[in-house]
Backbone of each chain as ProteinMPNN parsed JSONL, in Angstrom:
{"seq_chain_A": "XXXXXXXXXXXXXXXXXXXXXXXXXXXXXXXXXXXXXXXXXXXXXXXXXXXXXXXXXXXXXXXXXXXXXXXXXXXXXXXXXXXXXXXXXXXXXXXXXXXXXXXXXXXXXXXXXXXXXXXXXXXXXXXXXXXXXXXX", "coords_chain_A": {"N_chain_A": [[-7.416, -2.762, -24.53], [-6.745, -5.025, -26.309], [-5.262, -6.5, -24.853], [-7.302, -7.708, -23.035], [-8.824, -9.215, -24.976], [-6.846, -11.004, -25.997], [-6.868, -12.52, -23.862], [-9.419, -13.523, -22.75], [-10.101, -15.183, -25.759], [-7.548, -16.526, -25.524], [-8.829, -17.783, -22.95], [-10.964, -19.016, -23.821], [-10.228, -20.814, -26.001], [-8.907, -22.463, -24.174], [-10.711, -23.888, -22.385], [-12.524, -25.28, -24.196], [-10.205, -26.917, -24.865], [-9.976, -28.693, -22.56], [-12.444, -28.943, -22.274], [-12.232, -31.374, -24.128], [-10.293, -32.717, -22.585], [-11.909, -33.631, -20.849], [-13.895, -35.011, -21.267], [-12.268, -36.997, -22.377], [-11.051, -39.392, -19.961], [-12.86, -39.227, -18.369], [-14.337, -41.044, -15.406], [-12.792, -43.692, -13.861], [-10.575, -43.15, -12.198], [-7.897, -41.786, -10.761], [-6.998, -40.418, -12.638], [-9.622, -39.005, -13.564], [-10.45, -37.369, -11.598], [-8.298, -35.361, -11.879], [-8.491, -34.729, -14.465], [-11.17, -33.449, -13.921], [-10.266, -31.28, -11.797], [-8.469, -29.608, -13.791], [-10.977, -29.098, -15.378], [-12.352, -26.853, -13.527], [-10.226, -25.615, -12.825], [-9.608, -24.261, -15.128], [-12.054, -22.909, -15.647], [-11.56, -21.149, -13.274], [-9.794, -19.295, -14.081], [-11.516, -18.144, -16.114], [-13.085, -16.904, -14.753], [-11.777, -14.739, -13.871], [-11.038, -13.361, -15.904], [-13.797, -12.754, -16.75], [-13.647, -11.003, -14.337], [-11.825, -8.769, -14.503], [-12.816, -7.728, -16.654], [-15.459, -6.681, -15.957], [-14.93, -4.535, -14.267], [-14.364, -2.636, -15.586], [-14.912, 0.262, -16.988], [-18.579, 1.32, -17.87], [-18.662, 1.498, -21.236], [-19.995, 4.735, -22.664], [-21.525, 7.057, -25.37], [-20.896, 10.285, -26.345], [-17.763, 8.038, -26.239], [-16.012, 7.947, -23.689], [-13.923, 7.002, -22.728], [-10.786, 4.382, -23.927], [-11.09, 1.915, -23.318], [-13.648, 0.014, -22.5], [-16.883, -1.615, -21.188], [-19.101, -3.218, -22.506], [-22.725, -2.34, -21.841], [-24.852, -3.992, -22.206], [-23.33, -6.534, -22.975], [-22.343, -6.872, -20.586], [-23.919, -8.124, -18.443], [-25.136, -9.964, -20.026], [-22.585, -11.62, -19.825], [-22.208, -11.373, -17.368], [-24.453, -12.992, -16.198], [-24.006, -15.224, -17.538], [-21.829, -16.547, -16.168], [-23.299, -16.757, -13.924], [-24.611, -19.129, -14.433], [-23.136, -20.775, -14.993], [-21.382, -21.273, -12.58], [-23.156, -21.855, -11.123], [-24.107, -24.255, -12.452], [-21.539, -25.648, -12.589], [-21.601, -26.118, -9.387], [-23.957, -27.835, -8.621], [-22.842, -30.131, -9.946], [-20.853, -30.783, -8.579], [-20.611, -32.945, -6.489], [-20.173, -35.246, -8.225], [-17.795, -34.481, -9.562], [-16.037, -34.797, -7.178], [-16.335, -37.054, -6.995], [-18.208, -38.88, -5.282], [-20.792, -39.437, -6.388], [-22.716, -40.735, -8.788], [-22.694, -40.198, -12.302], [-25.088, -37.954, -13.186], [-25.342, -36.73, -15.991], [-24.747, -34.274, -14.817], [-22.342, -33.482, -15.465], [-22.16, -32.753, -18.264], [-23.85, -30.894, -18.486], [-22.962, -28.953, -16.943], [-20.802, -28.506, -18.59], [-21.606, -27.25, -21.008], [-22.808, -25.27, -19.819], [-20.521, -23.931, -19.287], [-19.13, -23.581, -21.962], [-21.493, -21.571, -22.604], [-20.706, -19.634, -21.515], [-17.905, -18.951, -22.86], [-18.992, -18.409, -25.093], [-20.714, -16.352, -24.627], [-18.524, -14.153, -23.576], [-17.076, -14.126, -26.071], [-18.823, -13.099, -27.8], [-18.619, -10.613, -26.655], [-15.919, -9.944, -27.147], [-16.122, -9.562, -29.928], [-17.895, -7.422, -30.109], [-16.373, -5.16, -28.791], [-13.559, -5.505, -30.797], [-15.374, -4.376, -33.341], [-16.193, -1.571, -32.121], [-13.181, -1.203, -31.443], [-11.915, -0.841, -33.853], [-13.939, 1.048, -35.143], [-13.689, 3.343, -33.742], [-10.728, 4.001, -34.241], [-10.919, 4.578, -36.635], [-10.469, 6.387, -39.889]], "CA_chain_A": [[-8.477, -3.667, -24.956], [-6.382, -5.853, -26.926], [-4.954, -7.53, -23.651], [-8.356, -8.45, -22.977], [-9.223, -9.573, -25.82], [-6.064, -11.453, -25.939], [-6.948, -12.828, -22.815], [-10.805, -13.907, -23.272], [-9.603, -15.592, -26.369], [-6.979, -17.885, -24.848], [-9.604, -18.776, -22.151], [-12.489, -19.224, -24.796], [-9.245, -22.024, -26.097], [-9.168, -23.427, -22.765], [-12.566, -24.38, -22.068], [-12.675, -25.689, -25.323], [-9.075, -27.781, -24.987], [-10.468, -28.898, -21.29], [-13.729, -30.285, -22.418], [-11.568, -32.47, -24.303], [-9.397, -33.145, -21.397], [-12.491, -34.114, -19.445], [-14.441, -36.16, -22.013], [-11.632, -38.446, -22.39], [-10.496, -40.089, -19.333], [-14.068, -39.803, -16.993], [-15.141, -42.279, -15.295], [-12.693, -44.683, -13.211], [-9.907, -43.517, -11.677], [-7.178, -40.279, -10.237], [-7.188, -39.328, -13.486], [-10.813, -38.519, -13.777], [-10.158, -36.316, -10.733], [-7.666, -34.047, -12.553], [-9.605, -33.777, -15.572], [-12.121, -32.561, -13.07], [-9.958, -30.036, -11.374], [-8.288, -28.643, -15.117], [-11.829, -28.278, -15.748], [-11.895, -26.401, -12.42], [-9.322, -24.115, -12.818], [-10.173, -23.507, -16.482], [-13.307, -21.573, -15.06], [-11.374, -19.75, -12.022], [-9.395, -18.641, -14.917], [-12.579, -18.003, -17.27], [-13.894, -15.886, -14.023], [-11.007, -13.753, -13.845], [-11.021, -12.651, -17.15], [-14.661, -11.638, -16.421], [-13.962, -9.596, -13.063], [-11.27, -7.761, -15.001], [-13.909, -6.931, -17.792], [-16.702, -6.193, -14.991], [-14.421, -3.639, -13.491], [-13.841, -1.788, -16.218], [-15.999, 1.436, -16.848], [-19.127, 1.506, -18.7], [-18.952, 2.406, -22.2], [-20.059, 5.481, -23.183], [-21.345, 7.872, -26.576], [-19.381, 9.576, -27.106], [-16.695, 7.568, -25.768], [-14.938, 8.563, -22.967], [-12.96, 5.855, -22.62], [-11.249, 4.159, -24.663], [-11.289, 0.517, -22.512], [-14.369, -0.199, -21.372], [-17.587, -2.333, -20.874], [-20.592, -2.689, -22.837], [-23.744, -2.921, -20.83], [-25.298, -5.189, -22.742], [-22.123, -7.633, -23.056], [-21.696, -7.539, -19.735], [-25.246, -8.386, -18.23], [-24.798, -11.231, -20.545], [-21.372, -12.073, -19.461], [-22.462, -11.938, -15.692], [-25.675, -13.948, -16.179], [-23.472, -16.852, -17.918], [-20.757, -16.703, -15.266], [-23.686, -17.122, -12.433], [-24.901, -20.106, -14.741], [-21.817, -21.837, -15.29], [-20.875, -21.823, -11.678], [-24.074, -23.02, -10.518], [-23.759, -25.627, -12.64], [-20.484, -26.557, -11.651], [-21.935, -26.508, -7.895], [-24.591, -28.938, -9.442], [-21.874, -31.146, -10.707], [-19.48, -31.31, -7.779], [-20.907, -34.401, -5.801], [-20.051, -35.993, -9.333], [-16.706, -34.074, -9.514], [-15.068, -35.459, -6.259], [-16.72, -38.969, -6.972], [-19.637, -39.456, -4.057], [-22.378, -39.374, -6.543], [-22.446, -41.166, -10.042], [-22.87, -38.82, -13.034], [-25.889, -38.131, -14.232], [-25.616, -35.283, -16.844], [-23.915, -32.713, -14.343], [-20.926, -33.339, -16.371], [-22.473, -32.152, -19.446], [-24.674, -29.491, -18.268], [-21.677, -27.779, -16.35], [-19.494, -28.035, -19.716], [-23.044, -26.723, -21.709], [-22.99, -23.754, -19.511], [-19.359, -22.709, -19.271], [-19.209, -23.421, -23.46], [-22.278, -20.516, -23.599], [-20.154, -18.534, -20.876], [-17.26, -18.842, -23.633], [-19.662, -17.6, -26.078], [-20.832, -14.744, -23.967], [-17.244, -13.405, -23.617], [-16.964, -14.388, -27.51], [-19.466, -11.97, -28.207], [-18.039, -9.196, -25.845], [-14.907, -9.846, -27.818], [-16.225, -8.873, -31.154], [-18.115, -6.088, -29.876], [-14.763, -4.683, -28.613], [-12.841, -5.358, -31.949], [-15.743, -3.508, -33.439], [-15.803, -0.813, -31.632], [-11.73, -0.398, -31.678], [-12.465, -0.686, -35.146], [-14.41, 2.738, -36.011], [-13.105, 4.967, -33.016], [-9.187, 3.906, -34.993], [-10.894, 4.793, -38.197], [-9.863, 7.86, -40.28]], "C_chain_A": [[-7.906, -4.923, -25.61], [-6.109, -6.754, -26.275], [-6.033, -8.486, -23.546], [-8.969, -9.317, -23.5], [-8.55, -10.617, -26.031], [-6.188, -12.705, -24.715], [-8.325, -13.865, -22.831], [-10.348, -15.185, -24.464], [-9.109, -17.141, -26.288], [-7.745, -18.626, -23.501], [-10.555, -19.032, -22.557], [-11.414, -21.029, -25.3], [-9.448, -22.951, -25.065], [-9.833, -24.202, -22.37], [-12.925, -25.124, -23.405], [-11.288, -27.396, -25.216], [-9.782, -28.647, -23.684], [-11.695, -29.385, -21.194], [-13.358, -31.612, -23.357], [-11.007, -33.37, -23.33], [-10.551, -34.055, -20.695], [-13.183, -35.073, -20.145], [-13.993, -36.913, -21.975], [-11.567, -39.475, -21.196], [-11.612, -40.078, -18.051], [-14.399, -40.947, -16.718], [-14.527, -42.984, -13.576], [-11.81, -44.091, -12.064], [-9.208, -41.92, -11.452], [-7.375, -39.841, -11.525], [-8.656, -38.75, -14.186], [-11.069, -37.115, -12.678], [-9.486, -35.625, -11.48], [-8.16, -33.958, -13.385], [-10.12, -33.109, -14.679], [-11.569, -31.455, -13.081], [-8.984, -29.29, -12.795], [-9.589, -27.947, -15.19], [-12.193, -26.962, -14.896], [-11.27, -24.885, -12.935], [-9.228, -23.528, -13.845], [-10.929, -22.076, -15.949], [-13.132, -20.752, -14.325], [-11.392, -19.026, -13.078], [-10.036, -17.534, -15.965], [-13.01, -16.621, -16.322], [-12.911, -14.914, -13.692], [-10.822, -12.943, -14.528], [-12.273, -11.712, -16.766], [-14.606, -10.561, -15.376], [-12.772, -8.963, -14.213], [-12.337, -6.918, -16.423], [-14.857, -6.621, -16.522], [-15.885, -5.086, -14.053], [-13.515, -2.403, -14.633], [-14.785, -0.656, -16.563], [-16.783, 1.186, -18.117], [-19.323, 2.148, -20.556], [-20.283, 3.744, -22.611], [-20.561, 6.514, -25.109], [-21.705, 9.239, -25.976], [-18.633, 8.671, -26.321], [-15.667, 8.372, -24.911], [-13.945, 8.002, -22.161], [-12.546, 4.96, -23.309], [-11.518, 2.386, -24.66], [-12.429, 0.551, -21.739], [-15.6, -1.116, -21.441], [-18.897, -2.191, -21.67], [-21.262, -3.238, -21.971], [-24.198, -4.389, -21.018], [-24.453, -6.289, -22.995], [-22.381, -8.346, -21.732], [-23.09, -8.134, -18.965], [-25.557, -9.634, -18.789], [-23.918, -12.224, -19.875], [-21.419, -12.784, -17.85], [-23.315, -13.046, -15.77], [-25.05, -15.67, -16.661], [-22.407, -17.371, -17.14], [-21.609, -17.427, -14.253], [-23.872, -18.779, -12.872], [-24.283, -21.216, -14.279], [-21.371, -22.231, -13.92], [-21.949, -22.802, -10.857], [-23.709, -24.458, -11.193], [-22.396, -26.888, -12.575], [-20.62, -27.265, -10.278], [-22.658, -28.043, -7.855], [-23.855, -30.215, -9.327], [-21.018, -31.725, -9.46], [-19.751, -32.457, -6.752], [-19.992, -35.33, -7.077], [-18.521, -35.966, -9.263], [-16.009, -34.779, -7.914], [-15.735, -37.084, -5.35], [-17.756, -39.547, -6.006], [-20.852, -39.681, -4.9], [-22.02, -39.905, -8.359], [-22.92, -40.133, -10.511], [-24.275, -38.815, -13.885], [-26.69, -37.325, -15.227], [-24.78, -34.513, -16.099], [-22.905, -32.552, -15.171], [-21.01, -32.135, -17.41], [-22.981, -31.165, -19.462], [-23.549, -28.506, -17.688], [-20.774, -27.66, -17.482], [-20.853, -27.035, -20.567], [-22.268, -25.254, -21.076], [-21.546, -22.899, -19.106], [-19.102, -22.779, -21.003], [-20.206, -22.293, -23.691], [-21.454, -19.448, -22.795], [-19.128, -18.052, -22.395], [-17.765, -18.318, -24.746], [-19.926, -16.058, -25.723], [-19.689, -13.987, -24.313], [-16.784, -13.432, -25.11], [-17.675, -12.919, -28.436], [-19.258, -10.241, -27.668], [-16.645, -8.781, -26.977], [-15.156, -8.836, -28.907], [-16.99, -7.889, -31.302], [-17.081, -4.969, -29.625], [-13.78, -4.452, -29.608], [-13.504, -3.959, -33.01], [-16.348, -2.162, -33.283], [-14.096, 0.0, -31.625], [-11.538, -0.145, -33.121], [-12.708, 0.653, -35.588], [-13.625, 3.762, -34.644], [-11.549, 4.841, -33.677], [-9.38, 4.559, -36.586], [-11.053, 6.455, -38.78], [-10.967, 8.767, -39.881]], "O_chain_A": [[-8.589, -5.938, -25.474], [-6.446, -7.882, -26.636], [-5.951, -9.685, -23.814], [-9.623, -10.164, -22.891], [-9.282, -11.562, -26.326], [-5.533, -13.742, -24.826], [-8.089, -15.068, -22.94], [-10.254, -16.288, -23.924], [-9.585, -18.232, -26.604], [-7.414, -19.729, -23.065], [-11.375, -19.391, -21.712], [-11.834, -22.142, -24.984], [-10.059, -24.018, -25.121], [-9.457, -25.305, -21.973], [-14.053, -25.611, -23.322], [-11.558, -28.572, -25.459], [-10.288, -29.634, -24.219], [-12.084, -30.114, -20.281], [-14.013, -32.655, -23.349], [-11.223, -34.58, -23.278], [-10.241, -35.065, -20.063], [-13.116, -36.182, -19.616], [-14.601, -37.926, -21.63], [-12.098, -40.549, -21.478], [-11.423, -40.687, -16.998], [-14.724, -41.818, -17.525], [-15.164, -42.961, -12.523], [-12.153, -44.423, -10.929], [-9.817, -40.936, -11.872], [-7.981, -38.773, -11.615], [-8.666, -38.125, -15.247], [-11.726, -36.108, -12.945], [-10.294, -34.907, -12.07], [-8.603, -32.813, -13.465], [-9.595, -32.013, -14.48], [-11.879, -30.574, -13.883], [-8.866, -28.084, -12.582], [-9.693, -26.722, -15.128], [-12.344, -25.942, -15.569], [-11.636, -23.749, -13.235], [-8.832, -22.363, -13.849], [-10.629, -20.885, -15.869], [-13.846, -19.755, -14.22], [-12.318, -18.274, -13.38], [-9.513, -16.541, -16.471], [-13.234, -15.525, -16.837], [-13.436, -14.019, -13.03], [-10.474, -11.818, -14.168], [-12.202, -10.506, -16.528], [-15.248, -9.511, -15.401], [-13.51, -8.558, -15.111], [-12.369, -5.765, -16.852], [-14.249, -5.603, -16.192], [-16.428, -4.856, -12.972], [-12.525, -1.684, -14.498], [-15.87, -1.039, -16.125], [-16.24, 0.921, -19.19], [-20.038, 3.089, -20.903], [-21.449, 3.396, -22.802], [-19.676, 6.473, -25.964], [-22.665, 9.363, -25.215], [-19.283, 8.585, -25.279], [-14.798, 9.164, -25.276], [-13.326, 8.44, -21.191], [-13.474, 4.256, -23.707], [-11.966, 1.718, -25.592], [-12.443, 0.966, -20.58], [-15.118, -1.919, -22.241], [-19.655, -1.231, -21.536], [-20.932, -4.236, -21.331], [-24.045, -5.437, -20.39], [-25.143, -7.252, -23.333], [-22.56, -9.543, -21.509], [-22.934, -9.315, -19.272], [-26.225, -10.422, -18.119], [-24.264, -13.329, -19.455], [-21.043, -13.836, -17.332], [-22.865, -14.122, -15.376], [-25.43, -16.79, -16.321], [-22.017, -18.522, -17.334], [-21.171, -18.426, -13.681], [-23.494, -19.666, -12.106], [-24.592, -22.168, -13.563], [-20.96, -23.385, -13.809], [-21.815, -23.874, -10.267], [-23.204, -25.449, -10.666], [-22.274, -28.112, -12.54], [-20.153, -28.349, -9.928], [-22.218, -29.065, -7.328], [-24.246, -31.192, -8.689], [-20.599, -32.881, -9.381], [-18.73, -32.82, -6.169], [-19.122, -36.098, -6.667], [-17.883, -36.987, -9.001], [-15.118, -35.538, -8.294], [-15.724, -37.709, -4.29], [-18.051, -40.741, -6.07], [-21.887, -40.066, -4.356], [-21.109, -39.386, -9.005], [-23.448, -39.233, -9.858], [-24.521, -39.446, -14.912], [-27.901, -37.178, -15.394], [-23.913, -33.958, -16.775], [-22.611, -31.432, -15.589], [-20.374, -31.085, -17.492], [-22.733, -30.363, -20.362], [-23.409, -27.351, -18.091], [-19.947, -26.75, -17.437], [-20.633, -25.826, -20.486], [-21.487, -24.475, -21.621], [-21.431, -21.723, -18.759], [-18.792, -21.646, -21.372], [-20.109, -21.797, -24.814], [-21.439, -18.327, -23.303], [-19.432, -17.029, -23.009], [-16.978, -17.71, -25.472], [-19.552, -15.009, -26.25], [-19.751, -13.2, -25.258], [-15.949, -12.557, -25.339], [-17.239, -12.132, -29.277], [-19.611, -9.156, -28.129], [-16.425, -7.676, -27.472], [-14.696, -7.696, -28.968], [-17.011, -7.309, -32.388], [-17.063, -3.949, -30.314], [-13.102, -3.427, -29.536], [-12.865, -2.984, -33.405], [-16.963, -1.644, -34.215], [-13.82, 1.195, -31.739], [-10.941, 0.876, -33.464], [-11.922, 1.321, -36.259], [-13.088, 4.847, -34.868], [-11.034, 5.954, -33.576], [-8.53, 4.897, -37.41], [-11.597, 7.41, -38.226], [-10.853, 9.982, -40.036]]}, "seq_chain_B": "XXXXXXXXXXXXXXXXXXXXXXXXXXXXXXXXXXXXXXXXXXXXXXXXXXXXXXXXXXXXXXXXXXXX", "coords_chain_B": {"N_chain_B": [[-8.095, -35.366, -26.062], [-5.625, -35.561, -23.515], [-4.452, -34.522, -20.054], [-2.204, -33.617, -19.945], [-1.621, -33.057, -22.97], [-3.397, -30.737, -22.923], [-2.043, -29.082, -20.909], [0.607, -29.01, -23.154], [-0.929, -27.621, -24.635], [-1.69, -25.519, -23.712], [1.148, -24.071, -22.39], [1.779, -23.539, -25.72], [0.078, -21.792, -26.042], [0.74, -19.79, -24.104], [2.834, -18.693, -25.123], [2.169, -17.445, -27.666], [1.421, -14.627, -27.108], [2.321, -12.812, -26.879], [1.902, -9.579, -27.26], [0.198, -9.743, -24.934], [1.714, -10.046, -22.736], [3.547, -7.743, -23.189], [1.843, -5.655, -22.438], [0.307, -6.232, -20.096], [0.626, -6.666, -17.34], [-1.037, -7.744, -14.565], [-2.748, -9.933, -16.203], [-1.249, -11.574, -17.384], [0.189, -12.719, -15.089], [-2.205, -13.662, -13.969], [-2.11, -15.825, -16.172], [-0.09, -17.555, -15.951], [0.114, -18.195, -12.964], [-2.181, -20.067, -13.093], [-1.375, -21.527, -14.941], [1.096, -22.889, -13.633], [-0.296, -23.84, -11.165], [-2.057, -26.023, -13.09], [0.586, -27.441, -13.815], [1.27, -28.273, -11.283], [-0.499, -30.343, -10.44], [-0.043, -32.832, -11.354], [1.177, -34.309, -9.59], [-1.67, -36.615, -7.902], [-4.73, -35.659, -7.718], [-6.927, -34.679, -4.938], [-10.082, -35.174, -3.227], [-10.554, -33.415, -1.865], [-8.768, -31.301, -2.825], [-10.406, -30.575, -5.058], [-12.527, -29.98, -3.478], [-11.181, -27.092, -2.496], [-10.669, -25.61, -4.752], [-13.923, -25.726, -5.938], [-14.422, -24.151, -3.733], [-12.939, -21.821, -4.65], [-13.883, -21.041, -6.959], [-16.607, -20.343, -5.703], [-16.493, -18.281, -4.487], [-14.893, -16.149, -6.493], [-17.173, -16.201, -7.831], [-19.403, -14.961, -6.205], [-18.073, -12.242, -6.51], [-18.106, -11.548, -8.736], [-21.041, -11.456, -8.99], [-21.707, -9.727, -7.845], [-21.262, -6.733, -8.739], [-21.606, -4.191, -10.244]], "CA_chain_B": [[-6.828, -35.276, -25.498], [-5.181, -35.721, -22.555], [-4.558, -33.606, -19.451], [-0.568, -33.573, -21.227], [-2.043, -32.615, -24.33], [-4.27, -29.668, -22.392], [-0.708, -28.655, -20.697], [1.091, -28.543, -24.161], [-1.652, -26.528, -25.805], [-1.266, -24.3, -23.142], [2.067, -23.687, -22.961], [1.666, -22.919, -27.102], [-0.864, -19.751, -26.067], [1.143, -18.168, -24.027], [4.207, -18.032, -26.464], [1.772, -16.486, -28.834], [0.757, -13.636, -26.245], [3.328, -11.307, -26.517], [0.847, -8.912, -26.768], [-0.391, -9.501, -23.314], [2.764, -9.916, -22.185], [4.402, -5.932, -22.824], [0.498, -4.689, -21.603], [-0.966, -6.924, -19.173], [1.279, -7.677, -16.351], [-2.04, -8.728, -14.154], [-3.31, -10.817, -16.936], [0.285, -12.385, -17.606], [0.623, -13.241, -13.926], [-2.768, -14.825, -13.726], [-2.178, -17.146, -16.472], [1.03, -18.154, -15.261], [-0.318, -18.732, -11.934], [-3.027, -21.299, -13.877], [-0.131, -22.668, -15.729], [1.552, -23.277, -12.477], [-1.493, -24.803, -10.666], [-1.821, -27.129, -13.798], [1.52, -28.581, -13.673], [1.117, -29.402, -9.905], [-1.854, -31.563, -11.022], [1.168, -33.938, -11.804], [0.395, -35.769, -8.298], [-2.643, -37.117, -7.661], [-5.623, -34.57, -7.145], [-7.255, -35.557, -3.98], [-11.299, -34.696, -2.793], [-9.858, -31.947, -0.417], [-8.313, -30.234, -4.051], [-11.772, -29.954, -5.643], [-13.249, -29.218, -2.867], [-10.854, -26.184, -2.607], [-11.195, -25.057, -6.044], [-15.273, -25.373, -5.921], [-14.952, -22.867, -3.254], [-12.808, -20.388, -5.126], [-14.775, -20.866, -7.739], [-18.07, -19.915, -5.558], [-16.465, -17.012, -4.09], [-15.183, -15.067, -7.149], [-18.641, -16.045, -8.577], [-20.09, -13.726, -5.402], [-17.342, -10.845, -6.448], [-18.699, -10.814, -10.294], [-22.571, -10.806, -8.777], [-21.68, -8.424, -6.961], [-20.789, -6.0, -9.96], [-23.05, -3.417, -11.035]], "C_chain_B": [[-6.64, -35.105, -24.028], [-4.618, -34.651, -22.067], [-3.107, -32.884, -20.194], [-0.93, -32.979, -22.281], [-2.686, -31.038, -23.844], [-2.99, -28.844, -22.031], [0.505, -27.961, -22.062], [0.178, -27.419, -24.687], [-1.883, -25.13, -24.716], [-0.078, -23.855, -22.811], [2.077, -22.85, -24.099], [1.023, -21.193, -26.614], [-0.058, -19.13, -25.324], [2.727, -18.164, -24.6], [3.727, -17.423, -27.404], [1.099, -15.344, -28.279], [1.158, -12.947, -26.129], [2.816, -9.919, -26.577], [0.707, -8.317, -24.719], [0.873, -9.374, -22.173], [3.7, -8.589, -21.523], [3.117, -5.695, -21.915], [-0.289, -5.06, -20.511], [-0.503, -7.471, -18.316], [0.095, -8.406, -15.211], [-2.534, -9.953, -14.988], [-2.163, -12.38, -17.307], [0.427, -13.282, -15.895], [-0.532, -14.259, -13.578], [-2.965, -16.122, -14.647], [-0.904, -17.914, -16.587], [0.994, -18.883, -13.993], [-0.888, -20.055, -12.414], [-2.565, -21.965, -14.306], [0.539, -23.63, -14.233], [0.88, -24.35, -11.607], [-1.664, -26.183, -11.72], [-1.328, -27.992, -13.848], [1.95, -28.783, -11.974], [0.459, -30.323, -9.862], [-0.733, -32.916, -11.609], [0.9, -35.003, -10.838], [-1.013, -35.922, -8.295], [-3.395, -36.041, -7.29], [-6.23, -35.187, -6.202], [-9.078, -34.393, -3.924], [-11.194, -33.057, -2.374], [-9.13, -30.872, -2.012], [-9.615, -29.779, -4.623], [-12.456, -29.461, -5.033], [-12.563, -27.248, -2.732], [-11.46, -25.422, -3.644], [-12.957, -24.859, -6.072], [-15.306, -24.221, -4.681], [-14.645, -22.02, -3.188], [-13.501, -19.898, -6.054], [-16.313, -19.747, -7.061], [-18.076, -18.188, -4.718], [-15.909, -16.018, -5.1], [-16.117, -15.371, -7.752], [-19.546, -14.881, -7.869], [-19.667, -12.311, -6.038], [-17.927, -10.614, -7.95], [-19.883, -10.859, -10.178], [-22.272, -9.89, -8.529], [-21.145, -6.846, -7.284], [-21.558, -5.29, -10.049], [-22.92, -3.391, -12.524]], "O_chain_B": [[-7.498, -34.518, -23.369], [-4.213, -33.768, -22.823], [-3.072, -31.833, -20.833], [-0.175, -32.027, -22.476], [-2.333, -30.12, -24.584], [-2.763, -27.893, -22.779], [1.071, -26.869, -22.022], [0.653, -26.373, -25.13], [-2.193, -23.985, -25.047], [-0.198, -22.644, -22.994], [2.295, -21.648, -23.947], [1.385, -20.03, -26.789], [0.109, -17.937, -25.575], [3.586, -17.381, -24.195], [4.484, -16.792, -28.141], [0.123, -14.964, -28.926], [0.75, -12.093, -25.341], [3.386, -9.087, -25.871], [0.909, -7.411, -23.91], [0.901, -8.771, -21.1], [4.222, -8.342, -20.436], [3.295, -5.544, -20.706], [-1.267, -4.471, -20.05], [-0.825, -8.64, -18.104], [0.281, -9.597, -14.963], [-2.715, -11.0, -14.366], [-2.318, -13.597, -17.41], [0.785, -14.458, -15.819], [-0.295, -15.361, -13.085], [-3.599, -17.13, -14.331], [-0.802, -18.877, -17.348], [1.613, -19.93, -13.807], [-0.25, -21.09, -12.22], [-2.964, -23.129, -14.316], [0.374, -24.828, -14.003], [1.346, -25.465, -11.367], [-1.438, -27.301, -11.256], [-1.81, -29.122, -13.914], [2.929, -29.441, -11.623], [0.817, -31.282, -9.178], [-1.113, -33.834, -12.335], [0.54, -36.162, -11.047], [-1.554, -35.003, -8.911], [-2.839, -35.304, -6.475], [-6.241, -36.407, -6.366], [-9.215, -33.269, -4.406], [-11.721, -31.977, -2.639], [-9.156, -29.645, -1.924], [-9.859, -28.573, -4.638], [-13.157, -28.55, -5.473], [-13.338, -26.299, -2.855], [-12.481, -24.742, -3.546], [-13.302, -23.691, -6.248], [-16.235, -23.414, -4.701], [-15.09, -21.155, -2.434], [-13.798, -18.709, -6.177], [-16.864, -18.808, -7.635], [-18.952, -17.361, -4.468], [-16.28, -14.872, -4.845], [-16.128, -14.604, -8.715], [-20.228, -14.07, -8.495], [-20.465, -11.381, -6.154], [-18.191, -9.46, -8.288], [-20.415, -10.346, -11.162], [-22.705, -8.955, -9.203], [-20.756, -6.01, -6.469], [-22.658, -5.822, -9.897], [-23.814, -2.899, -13.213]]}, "name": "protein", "num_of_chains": 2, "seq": "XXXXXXXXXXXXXXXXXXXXXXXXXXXXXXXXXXXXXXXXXXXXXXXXXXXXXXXXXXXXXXXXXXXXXXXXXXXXXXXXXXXXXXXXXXXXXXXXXXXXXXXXXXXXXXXXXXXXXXXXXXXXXXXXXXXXXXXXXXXXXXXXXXXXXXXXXXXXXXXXXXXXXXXXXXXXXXXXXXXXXXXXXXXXXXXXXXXXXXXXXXXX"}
């Protein structure tokens, strides 16, 4: 769990460092394209984390595992993944420059910033949880 | 900050991952891969790159619907 957690984490960072990246330099020129695609590959990244959490087994009481998935996390987790990519889809006329911007930008960072929350909140369900099944 | 600046601050995380590092050789490999992809972003990204990426993006978006 800690991997994961470990993992989630540094791509909760990401998405966070990467809406910097993309705020700054939109607008004119190649380098508004690679912001783009950082932001991009932020989110493969973001969605990898989730299939490795969405393929992990349902938690359980008792616990019969001790890596695994809350329902309710993940139902969350999925629902902000479908968001976030739609709204990337949304966005991508904007993203490879055919279509001026008008909001997609912001609405596709909006909805991978609540994805990053989602998985935020999986996190600290997970901590607490490793939490009491570690405790005396 | 700049895409350079995004690059450094990634770098930093995964020197503080050693963690993930002993336990997570999938997890280690895919953000090495991402690192990797990053610093090719050195040349020019072209239409034909985003377009790629938007449609790995839209296909592991199918594989985590497609989750129970």
């Amino acid at each position: 769990m800690k991997t994961i957690v470990n993992v989630l984490v540094c791509a909760t960072t990401l998405v966070f460092a990467t809406a910097c990246a993309l705020l700054a330099p939109f607008g004119l020129d190649g380098k508004a394209r690679s912001a783009a695609a950082v932001m991009l590959e932020t989110h493969a990244v973001l969605q990898q984390a989730v299939l490795i959490y969405g393929h992990l087994p349902p938690c359980t009481t008792p616990p019969l595992a001790h890596v695994c998935r809350e329902p309710r996390h993940w139902i969350a987790i999925r629902q902000a993944e479908r968001l976030a990519t739609e709204a990337i889809l949304a966005a991508a006329p904007v993203l490879d420059g055919t279509t001026p911007d008008t909001g997609e930008i912001l609405r596709a960072m909006e909805a991978i910033d609540a994805l990053t929350r989602a998985l935020g909140e999986g996190r600290r369900a997970a901590e607490t949880r490793d939490r009491k099944e570690t405790a005396p | 900050m700049t895409r350079d600046a995004t690059l450094r601050l990634l770098a930093a995380l995964l020197a503080d991952l050693p963690q993930a590092i002993e336990t997570g050789d999938q997890l280690i490999r895919l953000i090495n891969r991402a690192y990797a992809e990053l610093k090719d972003m050195k040349r020019d990204v072209t239409a034909e790159d985003i377009d790629a990426l938007l449609k790995k993006i839209r296909a592991t978006s199918a594989r985590i619907q497609s989750l129970g």
